[in-house]
C-alpha positions in Angstrom: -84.2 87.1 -10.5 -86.8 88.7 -12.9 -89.1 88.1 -10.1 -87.4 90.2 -7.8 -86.6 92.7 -10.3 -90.7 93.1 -11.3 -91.7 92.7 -7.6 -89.3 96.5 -6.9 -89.0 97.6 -10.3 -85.8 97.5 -11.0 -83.8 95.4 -13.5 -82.5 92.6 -13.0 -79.1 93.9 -13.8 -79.7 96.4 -10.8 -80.7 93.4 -8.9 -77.8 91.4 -9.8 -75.5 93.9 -8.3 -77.2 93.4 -4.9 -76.9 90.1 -5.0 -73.1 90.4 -5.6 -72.6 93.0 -2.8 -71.0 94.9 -5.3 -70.6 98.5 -4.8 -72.7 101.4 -6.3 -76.7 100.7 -5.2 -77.6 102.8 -2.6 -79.2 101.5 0.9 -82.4 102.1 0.1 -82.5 100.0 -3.1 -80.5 97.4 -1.3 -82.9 96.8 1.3 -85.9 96.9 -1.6 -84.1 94.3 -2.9 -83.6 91.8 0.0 -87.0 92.5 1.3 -88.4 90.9 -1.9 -85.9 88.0 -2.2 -86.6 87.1 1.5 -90.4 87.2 0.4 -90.2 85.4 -3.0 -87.9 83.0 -1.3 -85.4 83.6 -3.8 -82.4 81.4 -4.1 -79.4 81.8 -6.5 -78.5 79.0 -9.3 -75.2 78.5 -8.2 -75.2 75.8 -11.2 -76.3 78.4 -13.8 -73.6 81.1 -12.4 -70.9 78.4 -13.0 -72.0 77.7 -16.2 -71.7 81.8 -17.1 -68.8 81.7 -15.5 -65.2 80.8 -16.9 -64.3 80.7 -13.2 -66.0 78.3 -10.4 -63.7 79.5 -7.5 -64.5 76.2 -6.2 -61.4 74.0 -4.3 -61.9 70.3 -4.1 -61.4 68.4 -1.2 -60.3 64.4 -0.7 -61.5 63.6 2.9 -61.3 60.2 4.5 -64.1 60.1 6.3 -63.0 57.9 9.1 -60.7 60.4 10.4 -61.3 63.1 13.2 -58.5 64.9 12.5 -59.6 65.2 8.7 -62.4 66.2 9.4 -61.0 68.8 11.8 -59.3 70.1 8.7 -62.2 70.5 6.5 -63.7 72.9 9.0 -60.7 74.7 9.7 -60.3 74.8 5.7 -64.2 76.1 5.4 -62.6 78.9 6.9 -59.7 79.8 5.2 -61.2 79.4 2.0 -64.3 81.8 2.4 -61.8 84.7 4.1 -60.3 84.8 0.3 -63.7 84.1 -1.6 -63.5 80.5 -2.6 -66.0 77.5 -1.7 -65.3 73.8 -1.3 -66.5 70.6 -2.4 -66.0 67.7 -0.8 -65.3 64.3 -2.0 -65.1 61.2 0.6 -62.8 58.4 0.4 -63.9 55.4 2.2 -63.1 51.4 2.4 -65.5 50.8 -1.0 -64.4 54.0 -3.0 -60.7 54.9 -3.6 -58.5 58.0 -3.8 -59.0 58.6 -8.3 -63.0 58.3 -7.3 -62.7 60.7 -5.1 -60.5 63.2 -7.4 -63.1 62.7 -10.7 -65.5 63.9 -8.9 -64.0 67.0 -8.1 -63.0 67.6 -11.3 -66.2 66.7 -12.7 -67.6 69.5 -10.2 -64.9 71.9 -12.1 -63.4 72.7 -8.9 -59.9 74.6 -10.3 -57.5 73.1 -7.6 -57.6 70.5 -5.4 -56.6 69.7 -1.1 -55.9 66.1 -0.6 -56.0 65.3 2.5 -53.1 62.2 3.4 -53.2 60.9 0.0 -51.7 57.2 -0.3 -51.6 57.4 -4.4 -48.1 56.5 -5.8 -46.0 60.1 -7.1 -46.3 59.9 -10.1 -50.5 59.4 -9.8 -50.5 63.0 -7.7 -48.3 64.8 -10.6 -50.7 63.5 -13.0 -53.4 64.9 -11.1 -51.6 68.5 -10.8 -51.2 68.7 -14.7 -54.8 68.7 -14.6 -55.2 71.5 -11.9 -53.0 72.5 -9.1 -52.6 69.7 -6.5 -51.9 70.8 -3.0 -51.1 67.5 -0.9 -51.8 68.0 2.9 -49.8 65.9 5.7 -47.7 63.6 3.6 -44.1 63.8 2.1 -44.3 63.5 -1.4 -40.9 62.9 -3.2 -41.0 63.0 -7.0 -43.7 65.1 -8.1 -43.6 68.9 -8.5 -46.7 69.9 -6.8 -47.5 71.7 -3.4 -47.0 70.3 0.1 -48.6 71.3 3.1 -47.4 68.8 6.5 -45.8 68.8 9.5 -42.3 67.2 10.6 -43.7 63.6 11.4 -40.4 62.1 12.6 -39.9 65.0 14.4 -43.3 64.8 16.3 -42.7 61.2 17.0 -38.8 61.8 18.5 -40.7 64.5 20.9 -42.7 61.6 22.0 -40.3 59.2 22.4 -38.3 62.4 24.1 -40.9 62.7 26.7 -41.3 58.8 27.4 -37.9 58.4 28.0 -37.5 61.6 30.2 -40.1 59.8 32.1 -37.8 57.2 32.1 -39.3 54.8 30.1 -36.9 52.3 27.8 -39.1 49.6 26.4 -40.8 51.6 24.2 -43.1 49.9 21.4 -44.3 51.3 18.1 -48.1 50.6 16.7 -47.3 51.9 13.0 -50.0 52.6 11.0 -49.4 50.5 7.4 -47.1 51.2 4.2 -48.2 54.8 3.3 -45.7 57.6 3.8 -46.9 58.9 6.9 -47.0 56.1 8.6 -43.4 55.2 7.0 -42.4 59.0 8.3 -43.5 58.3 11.9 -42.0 54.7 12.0 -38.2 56.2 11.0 -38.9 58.6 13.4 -39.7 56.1 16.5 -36.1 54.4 15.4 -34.1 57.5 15.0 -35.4 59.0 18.7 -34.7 55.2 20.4 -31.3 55.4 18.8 -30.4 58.6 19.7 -31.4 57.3 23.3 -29.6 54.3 22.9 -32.3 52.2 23.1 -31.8 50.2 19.7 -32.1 47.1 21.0 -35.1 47.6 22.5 -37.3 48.8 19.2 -39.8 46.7 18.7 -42.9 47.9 15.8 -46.0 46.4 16.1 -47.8 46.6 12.2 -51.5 48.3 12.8 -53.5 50.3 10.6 -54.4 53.6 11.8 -57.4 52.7 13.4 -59.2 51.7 17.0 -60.0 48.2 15.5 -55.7 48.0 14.9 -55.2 49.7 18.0 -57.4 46.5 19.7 -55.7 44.0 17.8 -52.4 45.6 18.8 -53.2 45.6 22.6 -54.4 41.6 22.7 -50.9 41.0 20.6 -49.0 42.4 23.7 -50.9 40.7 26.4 -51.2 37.5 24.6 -47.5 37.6 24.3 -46.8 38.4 28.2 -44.2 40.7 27.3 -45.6 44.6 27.8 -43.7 47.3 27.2 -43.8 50.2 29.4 -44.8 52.8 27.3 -46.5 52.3 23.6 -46.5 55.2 20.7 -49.4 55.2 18.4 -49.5 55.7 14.4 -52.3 58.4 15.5 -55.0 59.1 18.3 -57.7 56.5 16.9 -54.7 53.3 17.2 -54.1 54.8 21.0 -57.9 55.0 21.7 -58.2 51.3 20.3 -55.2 50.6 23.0 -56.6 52.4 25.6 -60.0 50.1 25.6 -58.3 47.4 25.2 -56.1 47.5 27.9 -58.5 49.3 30.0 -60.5 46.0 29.6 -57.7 43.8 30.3 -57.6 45.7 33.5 -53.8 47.2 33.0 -53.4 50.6 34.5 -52.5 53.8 32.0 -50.8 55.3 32.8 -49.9 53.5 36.0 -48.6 50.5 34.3 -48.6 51.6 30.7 -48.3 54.9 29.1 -50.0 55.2 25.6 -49.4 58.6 23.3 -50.7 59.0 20.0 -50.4 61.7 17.2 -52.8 64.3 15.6 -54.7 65.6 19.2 -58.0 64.9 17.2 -61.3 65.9 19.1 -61.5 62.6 21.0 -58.1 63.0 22.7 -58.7 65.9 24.6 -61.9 64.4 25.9 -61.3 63.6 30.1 -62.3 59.8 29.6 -59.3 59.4 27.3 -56.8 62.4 28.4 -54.2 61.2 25.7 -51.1 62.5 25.4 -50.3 63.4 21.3 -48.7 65.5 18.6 -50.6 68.9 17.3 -50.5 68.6 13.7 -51.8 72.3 14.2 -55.0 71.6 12.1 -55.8 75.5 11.8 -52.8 76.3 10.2 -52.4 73.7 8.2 -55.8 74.5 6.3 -54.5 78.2 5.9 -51.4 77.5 4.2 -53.3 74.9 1.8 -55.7 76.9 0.7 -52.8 80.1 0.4 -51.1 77.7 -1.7 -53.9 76.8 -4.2 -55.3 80.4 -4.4 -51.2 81.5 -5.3 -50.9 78.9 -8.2 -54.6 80.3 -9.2 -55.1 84.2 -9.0 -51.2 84.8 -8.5 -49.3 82.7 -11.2 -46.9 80.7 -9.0 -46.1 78.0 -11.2 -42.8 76.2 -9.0 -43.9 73.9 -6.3 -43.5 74.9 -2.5 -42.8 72.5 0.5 -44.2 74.1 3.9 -43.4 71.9 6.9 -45.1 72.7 10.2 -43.3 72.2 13.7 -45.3 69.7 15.4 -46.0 70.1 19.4 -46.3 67.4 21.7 -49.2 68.0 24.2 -48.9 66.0 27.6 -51.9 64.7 29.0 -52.8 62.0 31.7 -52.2 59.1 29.9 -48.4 58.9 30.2 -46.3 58.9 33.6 -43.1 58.0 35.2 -42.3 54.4 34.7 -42.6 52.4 37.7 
């Protein structure tokens, strides 16, 4: 900065306020000012400014990287947080490196709140997290901790799935669930509320997968290497129905001729024409607003009592479910 300040003669308080945007240089100076950063090649210290700062206006992220419709969210959140002046830093959970990784080196970064995306941690390890900073958990029902929530209706999105199957008149309807965690534990209850309400108890039958195409595979050679297909299967999420729809596909069973196959998110891949899959919106976009709305509230407004917001989900028909035949 005292390069750019001797290269227009100015001070580098004078620059500074350029580089802020904040009001009160005039045009002129403004464009002095530019002009010599863009010939210096001057970048800011973001590292320095942190350290100057008692503010970092910096919201963590906990992304699994093996999700589409994660990922979706960190864009959408990208977004949401720039419109009210706040950056993101992004911490990946994988096979190798779990969920409290993932959070220390948020904190370590000194981001002031964080977004976890689908967290699987037990309640009481999220509340500990939140008397750190503010927590905002994204897609899961958390019971027993005081922190933020931001998710859709999962048994609801499910039921409209099982709706739509049924109104198609499909009644051996299968379940791929995607594990223990309390999504998948949301989805499943709501796969066995909607085929009771349909009278269609006897015919539940869950099939344990794991949320990805890989389970979604090993799902589809259970069911033909048992001889007994259902009609119409529901995946844990769009990967599971992906995995089904290759496997099946190379088993040479028609979907949706033979077999319709829905799944839940409406990631990127699902709307693609080779797979055409028929899913839940999660409604990515909005999702990522009301996270970040609820992180910046518990920082620059005070909130201190922990919100719930549950999204409607909205099934999306597509080509890979039909009338039963």
């Amino acid at each position: 900065m005292e390069d750019v300040a001797a290269r227009v003669g100015m001070s580098t308080a004078s620059v500074s306020l350029v580089l802020r945007n904040v009001p009160g240089p005039s045009e002129r100076t403004r464009h002095r000012v530019l002009k010599a950063v863009a010939e210096l090649g001057y970048r800011s210290d973001r590292t320095a400014s942190l350290l100057a700062s008692r503010r970092s206006r910096l919201l963590g992220v906990m992304v699994d990287i093996r999700s589409p419709f994660q990922a979706e969210l960190v864009e959408h959140l990208h977004v949401a947080a720039e419109e009210v002046g706040y950056d993101l830093v992004l911490s990946t959970q994988t096979r190798t490196r779990d969920e409290a990784a993932a959070v220390e080196t948020l904190l370590a970064f000194r981001c002031e709140a964080l977004i976890l995306l689908g967290p699987v941690a037990p309640a009481p390890v999220l509340a500990e997290f939140d008397r750190r900073v503010p927590v905002v958990a994204v897609g899961r029902r958390i019971a027993g901790a005081d922190l933020d929530v931001v998710r859709t209706s999962d048994g609801d999105g499910v039921g409209q799935t099982v709706d739509h199957l049924v109104g198609l008149g499909h009644s051996l309807i299968a379940h791929v669930d995607g594990g223990r965690g309390g999504i998948a534990t949301d989805r499943r209850r709501g796969y066995r509320a909607a085929m009771g309400r349909h009278g269609l108890d006897a015919g539940i039958r869950i099939l344990r997968g794991d949320g990805t195409e890989k389970g979604g595979e090993e799902a589809a050679r259970h069911f033909l290497d048992s001889g007994d297909l259902p009609t119409a299967v529901v995946a844990y999420n769009d990967q599971s129905a992906i995995g089904l729809l290759a496997a099946f596909g190379r088993a040479g069973v028609d979907v949706p001729g033979t077999m319709s196959i829905a799944g839940y998110d409406d990631d990127a891949l699902s709307r693609l024409a080779c797979f055409d899959l028929t899913t839940v919106s999660q409604n990515a976009e909005e999702q990522a607003r009301q996270a970040v709305a609820a992180a910046v509230e518990r920082l620059d407004h005070g909130r201190a009592a922990p919100r719930e917001i549950v999204l409607a989900p909205c099934l999306i028909e597509r080509g890979s479910t039909a009338e039963v035949r």
